[in-house]
BALOBA-1460 file (C-alpha; in Angstrom, 3 decimals):
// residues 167
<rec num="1" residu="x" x="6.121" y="-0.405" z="2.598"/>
<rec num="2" residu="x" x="4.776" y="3.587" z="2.047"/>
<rec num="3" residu="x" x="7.618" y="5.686" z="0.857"/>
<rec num="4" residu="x" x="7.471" y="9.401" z="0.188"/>
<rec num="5" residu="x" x="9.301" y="9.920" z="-3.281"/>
<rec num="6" residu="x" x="10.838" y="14.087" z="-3.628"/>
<rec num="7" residu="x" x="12.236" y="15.916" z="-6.706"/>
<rec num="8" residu="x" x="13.457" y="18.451" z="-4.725"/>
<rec num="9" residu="x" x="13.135" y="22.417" z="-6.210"/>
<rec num="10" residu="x" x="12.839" y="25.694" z="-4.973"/>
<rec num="11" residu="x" x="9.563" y="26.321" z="-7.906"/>
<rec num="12" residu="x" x="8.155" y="23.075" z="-8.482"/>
<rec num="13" residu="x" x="9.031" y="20.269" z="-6.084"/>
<rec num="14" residu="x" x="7.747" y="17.087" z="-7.561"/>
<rec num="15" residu="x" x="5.892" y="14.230" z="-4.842"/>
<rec num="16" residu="x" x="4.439" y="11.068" z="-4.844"/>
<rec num="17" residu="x" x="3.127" y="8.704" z="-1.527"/>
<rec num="18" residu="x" x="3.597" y="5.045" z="-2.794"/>
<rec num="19" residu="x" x="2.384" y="1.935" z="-1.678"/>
<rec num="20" residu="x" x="4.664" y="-1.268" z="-2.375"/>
<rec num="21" residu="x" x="2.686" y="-3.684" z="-0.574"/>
<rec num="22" residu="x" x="1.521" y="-6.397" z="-1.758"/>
<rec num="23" residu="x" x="3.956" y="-6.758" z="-4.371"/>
<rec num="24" residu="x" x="2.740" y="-4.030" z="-6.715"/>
<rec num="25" residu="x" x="3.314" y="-0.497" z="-6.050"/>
<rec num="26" residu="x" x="0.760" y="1.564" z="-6.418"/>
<rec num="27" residu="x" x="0.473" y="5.694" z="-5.991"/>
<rec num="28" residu="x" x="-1.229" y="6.782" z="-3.404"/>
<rec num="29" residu="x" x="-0.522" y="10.519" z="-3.767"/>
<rec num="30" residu="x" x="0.904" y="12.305" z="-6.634"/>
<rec num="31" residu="x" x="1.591" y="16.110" z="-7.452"/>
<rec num="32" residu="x" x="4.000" y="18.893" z="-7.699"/>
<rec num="33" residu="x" x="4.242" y="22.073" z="-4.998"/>
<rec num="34" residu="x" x="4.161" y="24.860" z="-7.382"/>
<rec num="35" residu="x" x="5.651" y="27.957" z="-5.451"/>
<rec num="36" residu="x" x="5.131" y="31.463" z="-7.515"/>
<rec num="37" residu="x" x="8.190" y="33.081" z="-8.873"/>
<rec num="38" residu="x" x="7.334" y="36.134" z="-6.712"/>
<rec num="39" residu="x" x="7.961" y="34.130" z="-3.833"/>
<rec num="40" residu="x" x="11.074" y="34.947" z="-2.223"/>
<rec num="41" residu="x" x="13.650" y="32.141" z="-1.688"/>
<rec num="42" residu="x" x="13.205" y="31.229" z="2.040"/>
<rec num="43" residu="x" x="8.939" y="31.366" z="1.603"/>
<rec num="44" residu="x" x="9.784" y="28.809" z="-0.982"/>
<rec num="45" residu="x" x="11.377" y="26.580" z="1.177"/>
<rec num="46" residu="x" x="8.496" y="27.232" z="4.343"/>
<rec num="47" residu="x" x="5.899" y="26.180" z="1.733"/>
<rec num="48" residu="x" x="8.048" y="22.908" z="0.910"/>
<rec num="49" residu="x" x="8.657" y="22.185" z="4.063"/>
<rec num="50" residu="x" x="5.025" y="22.438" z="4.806"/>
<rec num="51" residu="x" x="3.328" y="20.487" z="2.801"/>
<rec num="52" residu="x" x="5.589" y="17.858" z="3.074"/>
<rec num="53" residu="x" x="4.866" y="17.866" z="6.361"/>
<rec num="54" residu="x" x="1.110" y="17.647" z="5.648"/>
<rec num="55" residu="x" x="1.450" y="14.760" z="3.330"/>
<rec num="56" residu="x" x="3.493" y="12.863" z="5.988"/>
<rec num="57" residu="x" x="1.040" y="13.512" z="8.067"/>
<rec num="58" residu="x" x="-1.737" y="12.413" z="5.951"/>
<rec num="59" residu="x" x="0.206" y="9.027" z="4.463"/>
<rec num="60" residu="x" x="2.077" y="7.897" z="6.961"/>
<rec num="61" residu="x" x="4.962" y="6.802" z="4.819"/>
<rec num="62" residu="x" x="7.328" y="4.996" z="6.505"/>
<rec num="63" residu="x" x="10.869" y="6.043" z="4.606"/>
<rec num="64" residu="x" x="11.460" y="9.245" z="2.116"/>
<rec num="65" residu="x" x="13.729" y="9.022" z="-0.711"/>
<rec num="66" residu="x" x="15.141" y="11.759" z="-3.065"/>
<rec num="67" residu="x" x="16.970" y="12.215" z="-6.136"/>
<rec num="68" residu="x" x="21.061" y="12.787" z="-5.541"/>
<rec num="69" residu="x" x="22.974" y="15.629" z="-6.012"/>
<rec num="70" residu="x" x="23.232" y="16.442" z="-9.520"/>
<rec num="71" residu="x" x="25.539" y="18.584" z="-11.342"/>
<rec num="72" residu="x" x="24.502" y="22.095" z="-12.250"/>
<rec num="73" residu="x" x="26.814" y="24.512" z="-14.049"/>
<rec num="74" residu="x" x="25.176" y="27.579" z="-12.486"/>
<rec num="75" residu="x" x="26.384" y="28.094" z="-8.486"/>
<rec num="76" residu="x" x="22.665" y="30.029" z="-7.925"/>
<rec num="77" residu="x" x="21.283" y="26.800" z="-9.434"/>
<rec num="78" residu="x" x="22.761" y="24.194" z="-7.781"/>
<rec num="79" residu="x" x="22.410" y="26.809" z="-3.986"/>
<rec num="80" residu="x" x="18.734" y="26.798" z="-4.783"/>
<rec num="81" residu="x" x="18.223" y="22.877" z="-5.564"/>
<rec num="82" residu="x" x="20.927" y="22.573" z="-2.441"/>
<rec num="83" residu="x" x="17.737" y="24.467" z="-0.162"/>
<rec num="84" residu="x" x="14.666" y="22.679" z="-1.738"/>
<rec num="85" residu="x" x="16.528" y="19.718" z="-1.148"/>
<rec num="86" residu="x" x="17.098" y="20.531" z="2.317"/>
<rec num="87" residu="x" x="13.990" y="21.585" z="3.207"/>
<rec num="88" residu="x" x="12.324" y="18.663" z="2.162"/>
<rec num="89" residu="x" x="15.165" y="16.456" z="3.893"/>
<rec num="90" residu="x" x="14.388" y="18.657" z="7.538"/>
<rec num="91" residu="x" x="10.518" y="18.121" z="6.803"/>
<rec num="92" residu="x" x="10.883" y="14.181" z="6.295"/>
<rec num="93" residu="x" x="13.334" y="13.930" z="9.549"/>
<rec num="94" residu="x" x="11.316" y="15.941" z="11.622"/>
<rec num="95" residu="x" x="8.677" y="13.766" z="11.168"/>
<rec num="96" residu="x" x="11.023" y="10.970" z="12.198"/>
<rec num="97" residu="x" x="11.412" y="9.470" z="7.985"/>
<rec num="98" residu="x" x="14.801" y="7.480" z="7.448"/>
<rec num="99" residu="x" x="16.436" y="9.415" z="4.210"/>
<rec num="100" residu="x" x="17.716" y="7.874" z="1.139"/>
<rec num="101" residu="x" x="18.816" y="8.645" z="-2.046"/>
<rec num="102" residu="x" x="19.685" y="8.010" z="-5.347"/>
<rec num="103" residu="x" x="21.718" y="8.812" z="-8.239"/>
<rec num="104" residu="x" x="19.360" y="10.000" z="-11.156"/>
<rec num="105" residu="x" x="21.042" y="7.674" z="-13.569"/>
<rec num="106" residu="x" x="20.202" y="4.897" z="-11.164"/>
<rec num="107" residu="x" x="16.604" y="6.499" z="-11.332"/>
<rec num="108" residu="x" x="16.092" y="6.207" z="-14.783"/>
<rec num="109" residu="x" x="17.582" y="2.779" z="-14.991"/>
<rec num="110" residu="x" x="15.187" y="1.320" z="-12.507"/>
<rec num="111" residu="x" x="11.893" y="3.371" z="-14.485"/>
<rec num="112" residu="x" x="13.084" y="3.215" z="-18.336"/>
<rec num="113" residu="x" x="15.956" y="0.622" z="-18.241"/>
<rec num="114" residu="x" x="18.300" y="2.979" z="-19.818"/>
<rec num="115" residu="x" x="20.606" y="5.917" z="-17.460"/>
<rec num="116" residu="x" x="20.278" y="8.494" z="-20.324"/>
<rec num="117" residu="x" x="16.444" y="8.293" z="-20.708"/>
<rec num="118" residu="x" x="14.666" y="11.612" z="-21.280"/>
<rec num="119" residu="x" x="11.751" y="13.236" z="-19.084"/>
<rec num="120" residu="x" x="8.815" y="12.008" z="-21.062"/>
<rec num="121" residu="x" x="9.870" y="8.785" z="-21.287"/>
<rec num="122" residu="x" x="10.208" y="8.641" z="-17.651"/>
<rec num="123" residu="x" x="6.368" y="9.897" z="-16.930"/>
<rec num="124" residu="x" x="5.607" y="7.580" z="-19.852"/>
<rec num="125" residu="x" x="7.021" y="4.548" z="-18.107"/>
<rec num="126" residu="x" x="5.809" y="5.709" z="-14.808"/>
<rec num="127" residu="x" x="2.281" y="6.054" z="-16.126"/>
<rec num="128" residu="x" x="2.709" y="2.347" z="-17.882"/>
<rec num="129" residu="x" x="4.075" y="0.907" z="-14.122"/>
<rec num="130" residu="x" x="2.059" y="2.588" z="-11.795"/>
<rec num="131" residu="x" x="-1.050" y="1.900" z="-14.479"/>
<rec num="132" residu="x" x="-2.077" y="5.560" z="-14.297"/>
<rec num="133" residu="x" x="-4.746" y="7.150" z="-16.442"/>
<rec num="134" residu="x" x="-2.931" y="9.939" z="-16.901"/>
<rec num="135" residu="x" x="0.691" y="11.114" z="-17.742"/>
<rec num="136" residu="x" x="2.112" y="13.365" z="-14.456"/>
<rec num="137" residu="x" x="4.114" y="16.260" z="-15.012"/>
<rec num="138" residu="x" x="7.546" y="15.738" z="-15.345"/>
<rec num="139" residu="x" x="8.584" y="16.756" z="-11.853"/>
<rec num="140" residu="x" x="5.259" y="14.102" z="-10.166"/>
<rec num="141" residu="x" x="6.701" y="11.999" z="-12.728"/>
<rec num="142" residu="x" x="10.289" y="12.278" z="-11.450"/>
<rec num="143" residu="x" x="8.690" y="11.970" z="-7.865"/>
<rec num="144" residu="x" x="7.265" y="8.457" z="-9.020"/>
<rec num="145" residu="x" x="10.128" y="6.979" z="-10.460"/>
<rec num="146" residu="x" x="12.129" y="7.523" z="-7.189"/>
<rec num="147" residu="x" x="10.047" y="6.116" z="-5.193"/>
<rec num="148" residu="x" x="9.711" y="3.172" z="-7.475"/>
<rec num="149" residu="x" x="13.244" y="2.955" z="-7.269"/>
<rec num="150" residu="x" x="13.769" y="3.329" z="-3.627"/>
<rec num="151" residu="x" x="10.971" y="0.298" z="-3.525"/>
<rec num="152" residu="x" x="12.868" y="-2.145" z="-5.814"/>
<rec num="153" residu="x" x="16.230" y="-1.258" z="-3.685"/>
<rec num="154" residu="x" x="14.214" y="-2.074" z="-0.808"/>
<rec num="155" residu="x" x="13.349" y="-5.533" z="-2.684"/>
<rec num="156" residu="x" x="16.687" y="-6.034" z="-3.438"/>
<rec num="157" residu="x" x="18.044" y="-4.994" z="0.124"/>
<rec num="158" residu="x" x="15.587" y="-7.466" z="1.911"/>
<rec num="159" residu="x" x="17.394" y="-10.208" z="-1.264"/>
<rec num="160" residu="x" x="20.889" y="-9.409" z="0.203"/>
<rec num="161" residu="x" x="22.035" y="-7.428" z="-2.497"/>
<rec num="162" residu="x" x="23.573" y="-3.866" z="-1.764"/>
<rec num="163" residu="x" x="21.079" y="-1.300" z="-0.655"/>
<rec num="164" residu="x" x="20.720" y="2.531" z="-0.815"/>
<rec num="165" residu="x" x="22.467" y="5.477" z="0.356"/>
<rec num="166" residu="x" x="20.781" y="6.606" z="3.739"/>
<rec num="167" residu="x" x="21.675" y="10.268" z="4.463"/>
């Protein structure tokens, strides 16, 4: 299985193609879409939309997961996480992805083993999983460790234990 892992934002938008054949994932792809904060909004959201299009294209993954909803005490924040979020969901569907996601604490549980983990030690585990020779940035990091998880839920699904959310 190929999954397309997405921390959705409206600046940096965090990605990662992995592969979970074989029983050991490995990273195909990883990287963040960096959009300039003299972008306007809705440019933003083309150039997500884009080049997640592009990496579809290029990996074939066969299913896209992303990182829940999360609380935001700002409105503006959580409007602009609400459009990177959808503009990455429109780019995966268009290209005909089944959707999933999942809960960040559920995230870092499947990566660190611990719900309250912090961002380093999520690229740290990543890097230790995926055997990477380099730490990603936190938001390829966060990227990683969803599609990790969506690939162990997938494990777990095909076990006959509960599976993901598919949106």
């Amino acid at each position: 299985m190929r999954v397309l892992g997405i921390d959705a934002s409206l600046r940096n938008t965090g990605v990662a193609i992995l592969d979970g054949n074989n029983g050991k994932p490995r990273a195909l792809y990883y990287g963040t879409i960096h959009n300039k904060a003299t972008l306007v909004s809705s440019s933003c959201l083309v150039a997500i939309r884009d080049r997640l299009a592009e990496l579809i294209r290029e990996h074939e993954p066969e299913s896209c997961a992303l990182e829940s909803v999360i609380y935001v005490q700002s409105y503006r924040t959580a409007i602009q996480l609400g459009a990177a979020r959808g503009a990455a969901i429109l780019a995966a569907a268009e290209m005909g992805l089944p959707v999933f996601e999942y809960a960040p604490k559920r995230i870092k549980q499947a990566t660190v083993g611990q719900g309250g983990a912090a961002k380093n030690q999520v690229a740290f585990m990543v890097r230790a999983l995926l055997g990477l020779t380099e730490t990603p940035d936190a938001d390829a990091a966060d990227a990683l460790a969803i599609g990790l998880t969506h690939l162990r839920a997938q494990e777990s699904q095909r076990a006959g234990l509960p599976g993901p959310t598919r949106i």
